[in-house]
C-alpha positions as CSV (number, residue, x, y, z in Angstrom):
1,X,101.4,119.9,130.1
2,X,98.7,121.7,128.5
3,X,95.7,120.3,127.4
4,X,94.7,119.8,123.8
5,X,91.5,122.1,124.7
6,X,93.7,124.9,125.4
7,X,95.7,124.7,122.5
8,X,99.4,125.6,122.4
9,X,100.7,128.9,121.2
10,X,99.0,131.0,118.8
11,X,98.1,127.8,116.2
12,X,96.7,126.2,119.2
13,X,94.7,129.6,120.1
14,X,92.7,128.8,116.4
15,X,92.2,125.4,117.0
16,X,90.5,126.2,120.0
17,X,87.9,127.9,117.8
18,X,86.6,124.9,116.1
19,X,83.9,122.7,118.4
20,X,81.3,120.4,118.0
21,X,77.7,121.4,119.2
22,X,76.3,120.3,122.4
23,X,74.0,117.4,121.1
24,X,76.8,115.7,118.8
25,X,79.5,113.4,120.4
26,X,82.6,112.8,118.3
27,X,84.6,109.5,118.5
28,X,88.4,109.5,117.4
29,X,89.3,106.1,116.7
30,X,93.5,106.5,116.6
31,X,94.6,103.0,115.5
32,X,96.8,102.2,115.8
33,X,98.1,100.6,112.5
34,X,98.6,96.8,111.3
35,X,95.6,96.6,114.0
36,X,92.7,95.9,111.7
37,X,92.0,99.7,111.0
38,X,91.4,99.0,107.0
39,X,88.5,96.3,108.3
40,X,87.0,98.7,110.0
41,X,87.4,101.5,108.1
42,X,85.2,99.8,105.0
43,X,82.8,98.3,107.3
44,X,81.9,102.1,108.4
45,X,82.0,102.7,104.8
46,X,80.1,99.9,103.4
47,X,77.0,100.6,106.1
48,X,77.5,104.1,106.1
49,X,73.3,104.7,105.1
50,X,72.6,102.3,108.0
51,X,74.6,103.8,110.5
52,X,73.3,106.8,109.2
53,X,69.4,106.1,110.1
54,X,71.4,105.6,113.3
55,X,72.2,109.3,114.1
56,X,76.0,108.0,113.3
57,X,78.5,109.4,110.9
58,X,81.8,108.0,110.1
59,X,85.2,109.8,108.7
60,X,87.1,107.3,107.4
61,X,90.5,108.0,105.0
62,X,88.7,108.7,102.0
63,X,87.9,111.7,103.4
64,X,90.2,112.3,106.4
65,X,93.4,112.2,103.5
66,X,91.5,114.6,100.9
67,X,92.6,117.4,102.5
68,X,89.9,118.0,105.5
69,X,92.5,118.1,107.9
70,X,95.8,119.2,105.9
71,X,98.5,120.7,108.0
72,X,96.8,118.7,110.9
73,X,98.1,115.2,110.9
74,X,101.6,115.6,110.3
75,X,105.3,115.2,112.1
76,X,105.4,118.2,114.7
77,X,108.9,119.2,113.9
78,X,108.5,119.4,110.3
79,X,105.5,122.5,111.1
80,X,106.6,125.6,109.2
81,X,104.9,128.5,108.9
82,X,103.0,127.6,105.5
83,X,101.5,124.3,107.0
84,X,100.3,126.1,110.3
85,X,98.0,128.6,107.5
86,X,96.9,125.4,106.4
87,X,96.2,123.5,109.1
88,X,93.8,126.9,110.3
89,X,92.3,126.8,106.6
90,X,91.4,122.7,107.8
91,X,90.1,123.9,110.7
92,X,87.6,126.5,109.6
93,X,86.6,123.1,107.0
94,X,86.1,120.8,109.7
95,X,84.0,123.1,111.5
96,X,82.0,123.6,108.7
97,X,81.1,120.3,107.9
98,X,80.8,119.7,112.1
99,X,78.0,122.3,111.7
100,X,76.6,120.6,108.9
101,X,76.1,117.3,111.0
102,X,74.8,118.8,113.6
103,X,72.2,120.7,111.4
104,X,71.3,116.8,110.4
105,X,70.6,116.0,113.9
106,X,74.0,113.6,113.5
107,X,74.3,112.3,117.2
108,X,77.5,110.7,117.2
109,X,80.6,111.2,114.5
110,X,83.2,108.4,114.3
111,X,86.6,109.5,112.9
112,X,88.8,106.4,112.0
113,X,92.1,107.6,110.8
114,X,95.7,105.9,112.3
115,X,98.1,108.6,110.9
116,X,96.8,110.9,113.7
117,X,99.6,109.4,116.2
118,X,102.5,108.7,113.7
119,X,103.6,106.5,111.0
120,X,104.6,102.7,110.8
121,X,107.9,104.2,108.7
122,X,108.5,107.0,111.6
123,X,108.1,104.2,114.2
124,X,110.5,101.7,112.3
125,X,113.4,104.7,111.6
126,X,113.0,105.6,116.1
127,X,112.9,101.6,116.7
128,X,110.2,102.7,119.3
129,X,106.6,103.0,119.3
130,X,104.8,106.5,118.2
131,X,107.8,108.8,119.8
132,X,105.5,111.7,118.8
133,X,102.3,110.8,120.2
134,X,101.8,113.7,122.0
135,X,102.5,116.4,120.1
136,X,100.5,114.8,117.7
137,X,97.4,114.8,119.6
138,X,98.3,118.1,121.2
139,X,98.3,119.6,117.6
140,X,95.3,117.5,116.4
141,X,92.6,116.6,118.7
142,X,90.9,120.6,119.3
143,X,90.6,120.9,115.5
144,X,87.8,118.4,116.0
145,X,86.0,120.3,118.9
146,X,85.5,120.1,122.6
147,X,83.0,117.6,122.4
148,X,85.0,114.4,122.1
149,X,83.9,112.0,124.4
150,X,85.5,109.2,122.9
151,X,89.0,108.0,121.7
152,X,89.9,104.3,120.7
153,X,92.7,102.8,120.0
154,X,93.6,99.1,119.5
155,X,96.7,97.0,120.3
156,X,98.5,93.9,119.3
157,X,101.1,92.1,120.7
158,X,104.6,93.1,120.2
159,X,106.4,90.8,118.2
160,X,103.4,90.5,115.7
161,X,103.0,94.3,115.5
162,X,106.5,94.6,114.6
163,X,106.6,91.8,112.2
164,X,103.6,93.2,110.6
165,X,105.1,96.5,110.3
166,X,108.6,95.3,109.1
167,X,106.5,93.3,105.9
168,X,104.7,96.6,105.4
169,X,107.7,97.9,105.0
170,X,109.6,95.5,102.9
171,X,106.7,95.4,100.3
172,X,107.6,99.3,99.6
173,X,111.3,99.0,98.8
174,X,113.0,98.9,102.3
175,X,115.8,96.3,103.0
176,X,115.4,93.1,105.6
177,X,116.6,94.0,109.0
178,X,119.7,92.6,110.3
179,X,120.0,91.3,113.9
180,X,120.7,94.9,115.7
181,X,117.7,96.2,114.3
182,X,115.4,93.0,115.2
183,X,117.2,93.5,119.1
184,X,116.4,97.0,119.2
185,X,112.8,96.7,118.0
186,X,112.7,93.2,120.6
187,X,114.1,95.5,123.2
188,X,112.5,99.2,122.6
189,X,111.0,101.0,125.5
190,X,107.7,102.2,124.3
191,X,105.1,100.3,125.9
192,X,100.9,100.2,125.1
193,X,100.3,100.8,128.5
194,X,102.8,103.6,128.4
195,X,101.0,105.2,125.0
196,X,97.6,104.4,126.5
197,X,98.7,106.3,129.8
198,X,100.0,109.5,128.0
199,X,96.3,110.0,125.7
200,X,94.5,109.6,128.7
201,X,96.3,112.4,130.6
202,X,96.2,114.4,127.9
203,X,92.7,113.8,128.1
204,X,91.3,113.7,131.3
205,X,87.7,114.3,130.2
206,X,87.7,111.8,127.9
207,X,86.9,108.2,127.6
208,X,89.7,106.0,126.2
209,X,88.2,102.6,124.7
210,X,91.1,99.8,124.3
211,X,90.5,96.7,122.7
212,X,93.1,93.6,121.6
213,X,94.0,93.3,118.1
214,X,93.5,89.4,118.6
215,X,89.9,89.7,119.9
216,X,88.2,91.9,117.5
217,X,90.6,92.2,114.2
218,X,87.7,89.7,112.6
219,X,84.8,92.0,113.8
220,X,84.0,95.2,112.9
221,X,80.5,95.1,114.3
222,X,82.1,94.5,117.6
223,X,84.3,97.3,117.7
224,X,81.1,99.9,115.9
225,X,79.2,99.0,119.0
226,X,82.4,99.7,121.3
227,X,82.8,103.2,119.7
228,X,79.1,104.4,119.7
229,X,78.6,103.0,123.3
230,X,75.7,100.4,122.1
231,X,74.8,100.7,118.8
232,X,75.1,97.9,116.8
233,X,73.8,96.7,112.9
234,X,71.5,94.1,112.4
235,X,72.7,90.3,111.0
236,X,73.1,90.2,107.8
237,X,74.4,94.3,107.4
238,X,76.6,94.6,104.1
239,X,80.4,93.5,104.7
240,X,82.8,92.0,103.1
241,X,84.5,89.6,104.9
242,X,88.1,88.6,105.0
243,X,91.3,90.8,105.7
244,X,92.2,94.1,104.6
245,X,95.8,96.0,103.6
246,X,97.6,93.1,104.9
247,X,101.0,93.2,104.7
248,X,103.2,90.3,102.3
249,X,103.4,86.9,103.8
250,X,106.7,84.8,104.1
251,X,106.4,83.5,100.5
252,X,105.6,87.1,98.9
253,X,108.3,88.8,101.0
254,X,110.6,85.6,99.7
255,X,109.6,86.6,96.0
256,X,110.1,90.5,96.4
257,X,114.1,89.9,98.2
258,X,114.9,87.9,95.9
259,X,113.6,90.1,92.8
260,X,116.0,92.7,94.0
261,X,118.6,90.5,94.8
262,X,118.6,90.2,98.3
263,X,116.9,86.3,98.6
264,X,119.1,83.3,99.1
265,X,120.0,80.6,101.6
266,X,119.1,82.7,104.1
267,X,115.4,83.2,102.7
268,X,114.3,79.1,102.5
269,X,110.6,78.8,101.2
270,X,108.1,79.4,103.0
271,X,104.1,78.3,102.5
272,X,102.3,80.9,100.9
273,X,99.8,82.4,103.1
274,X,102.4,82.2,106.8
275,X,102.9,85.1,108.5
276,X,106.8,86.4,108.2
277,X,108.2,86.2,111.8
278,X,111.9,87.5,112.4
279,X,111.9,87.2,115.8
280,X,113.3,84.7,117.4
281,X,111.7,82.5,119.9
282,X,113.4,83.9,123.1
283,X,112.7,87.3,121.8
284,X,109.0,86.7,121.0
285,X,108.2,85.3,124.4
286,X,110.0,88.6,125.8
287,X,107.8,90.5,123.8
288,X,104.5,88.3,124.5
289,X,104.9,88.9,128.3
290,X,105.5,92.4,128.4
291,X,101.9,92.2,125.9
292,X,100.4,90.3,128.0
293,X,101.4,92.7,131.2
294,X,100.1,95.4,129.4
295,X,96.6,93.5,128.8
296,X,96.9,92.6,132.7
297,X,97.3,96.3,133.5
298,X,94.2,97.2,131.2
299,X,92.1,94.3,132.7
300,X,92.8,95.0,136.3
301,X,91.3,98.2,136.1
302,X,93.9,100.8,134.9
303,X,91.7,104.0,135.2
304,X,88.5,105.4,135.5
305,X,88.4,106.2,132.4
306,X,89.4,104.1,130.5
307,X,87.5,100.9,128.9
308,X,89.0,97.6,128.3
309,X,87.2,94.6,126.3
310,X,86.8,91.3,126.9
311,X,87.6,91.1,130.4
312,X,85.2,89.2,133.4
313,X,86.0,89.7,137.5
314,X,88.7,87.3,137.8
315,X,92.4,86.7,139.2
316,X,95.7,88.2,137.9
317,X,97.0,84.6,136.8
318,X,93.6,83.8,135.3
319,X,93.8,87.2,133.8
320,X,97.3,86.4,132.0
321,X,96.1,82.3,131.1
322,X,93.5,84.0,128.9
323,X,95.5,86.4,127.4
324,X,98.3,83.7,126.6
325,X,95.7,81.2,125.2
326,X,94.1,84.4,122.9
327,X,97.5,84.8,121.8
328,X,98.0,81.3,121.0
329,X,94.9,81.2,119.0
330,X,96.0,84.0,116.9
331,X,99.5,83.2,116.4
332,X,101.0,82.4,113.0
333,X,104.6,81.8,113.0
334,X,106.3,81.1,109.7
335,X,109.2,82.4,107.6
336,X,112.7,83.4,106.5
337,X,115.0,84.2,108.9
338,X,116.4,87.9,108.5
339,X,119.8,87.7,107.2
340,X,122.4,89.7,108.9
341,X,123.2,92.8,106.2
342,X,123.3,96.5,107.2
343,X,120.2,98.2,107.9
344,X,119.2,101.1,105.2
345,X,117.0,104.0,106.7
346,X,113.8,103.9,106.2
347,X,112.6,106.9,104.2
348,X,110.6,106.2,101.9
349,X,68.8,97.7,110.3
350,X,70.3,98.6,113.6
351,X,69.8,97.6,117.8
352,X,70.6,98.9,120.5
353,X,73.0,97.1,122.5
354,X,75.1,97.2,125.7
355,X,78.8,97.3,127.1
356,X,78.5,93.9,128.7
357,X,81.5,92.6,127.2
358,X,83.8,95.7,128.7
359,X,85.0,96.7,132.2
């Protein structure tokens, strides 16, 4: 496979142009989604003069989705002519504004945006986890320069993830899933360690950062000092606290099926603020171990380059007691069971601190 520095073909061969000076690090922060990325996202935003004072600059969607890197963060089958001219316009954008930084003696730049691997819809309509991740990153990751020394990405167990994504889904228009759909999303072969694998051979020079969505999704600061390799804001740093871009709970998803006249006996109520959980019980502990593997993989050691949170020197079975007991504390099972009607395509101051807390 050929790596992202390279580029690929003669697109790649322009990307390959754009890079960030020698004395500015970027971070790419890649997700993924329903992982706490909006509660991050305005926490960079919200302190942005702060981190600023910092030598730390954050891209965040506000600015990743106004057209900086059109033609960039898209489906790689779908590339046509027209979007590869714009995608090299975005490139010659990004390297202006990476010149820019640099001319402000900017030390670090932290680009949040999830879209760079896929889509929650594209993920639903495979029934498997970012099928396109690599040409994704392929297509993306030289726009931003050869200096990355950072990518992030953060993970949450299967059957909340997919719950998560489901309700995300439902709240736009899209139709319950039946019982094959719910099996095949149970059963799908994508796995985190799998995804967390493939960005680290694409980037071999690279530090990969992997945290649990069940940790950190609360804290923001956390995962700021994670990215930046120390840096951390002061107590009492502006932030708004509670969650962000959550998806409808039980009771809301209740109210929206039955508005378009798909509620019923097979929606009961549910307690407004309960997580919607489709899964069944034998599926969810399917999908908990094979989490919980993956966080057993990351803890153990995984590579040398990449960096997992949370984790102390101890045994495999300790190893998988915490993990279960972090997912127990972050569990919220409620809901309406899915009825069994066809599935519809889905088409629509600062400190400095340390890394103590990662291995």
């Amino acid at each position: 496979m050929q790596r992202p520095g390279n580029g690929t073909g003669a697109f790649g061969s322009v990307l390959s142009l754009s890079r960030a000076g020698p004395d500015m690090d970027i971070i790419v922060h890649l997700g993924a989604h329903r992982s706490a990325t909006t509660t991050l996202q305005r926490y960079l935003a919200r302190n942005a003069p702060a981190l600023r004072g910092a030598g730390v600059e954050s891209w965040t969607p506000p600015l990743t989705r106004d057209g900086r890197f059109a033609g960039l963060i898209q489906k790689p089958s779908k590339s046509t002519p027209l979007l590869d001219d714009l995608a090299r316009r975005s490139v010659n954008r990004v390297r202006l504004e990476l010149d820019r930084l640099e001319r402000r003696a900017t030390r670090q730049l932290i680009v949040s945006e999830e879209n760079i691997i896929g889509a929650i819809l594209s993920n639903l309509r495979a029934g498997r986890l970012y099928p396109d991740l690599t040409e994704r990153l392929v297509r993306f990751v030289p726009a931003v320069g050869g200096r990355t020394t950072r990518l992030a990405i953060g993970l949450r167990s299967y059957d909340s993830y997919w719950a998560s994504a489901l309700a995300y889904a439902i709240g736009r228009g899209f139709p319950a899933p039946d019982a094959d759909v719910l099996h095949q999303l149970a059963t799908q072969p994508r796995s985190w360690r799998a995804i967390v694998a493939e960005i680290a051979e694409l980037c071999p020079d690279t530090q990969i950062i992997v945290w649990p969505f069940e940790a950190l999704a609360g804290e923001p600061s956390r995962q700021v000092e994670l990215l930046t390799g120390g840096i951390c804001l002061a107590s009492g740093t502006a932030w708004q606290a509670g969650r962000h871009n959550v998806g409808p709970d039980a009771a809301a998803l209740n109210t929206i099926l039955e508005a378009r006249g798909e509620g019923g006996p097979a929606y009961p109520p549910a307690e407004a603020g309960r997580h919607w959980m489709p899964f069944d019980p034998a599926q969810r502990a399917r999908m908990r171990a094979r989490y919980i593997e993956d966080l057993d993989w990351l803890a153990s050691g995984a590579g040398h380059q990449i960096r997992f949170f949370g984790t102390e020197q101890d045994t495999a079975d300790q190893r998988r007691v915490r993990h279960t007991r972090m997912l127990d504390r972050a569990s919220e099972v409620s809901g309406f069971a899915a009825s069994a009607r066809a599935w519809t395509p889905l088409n629509g101051g600062q400190g400095i601190g340390n890394e103590r807390r990662m291995v």
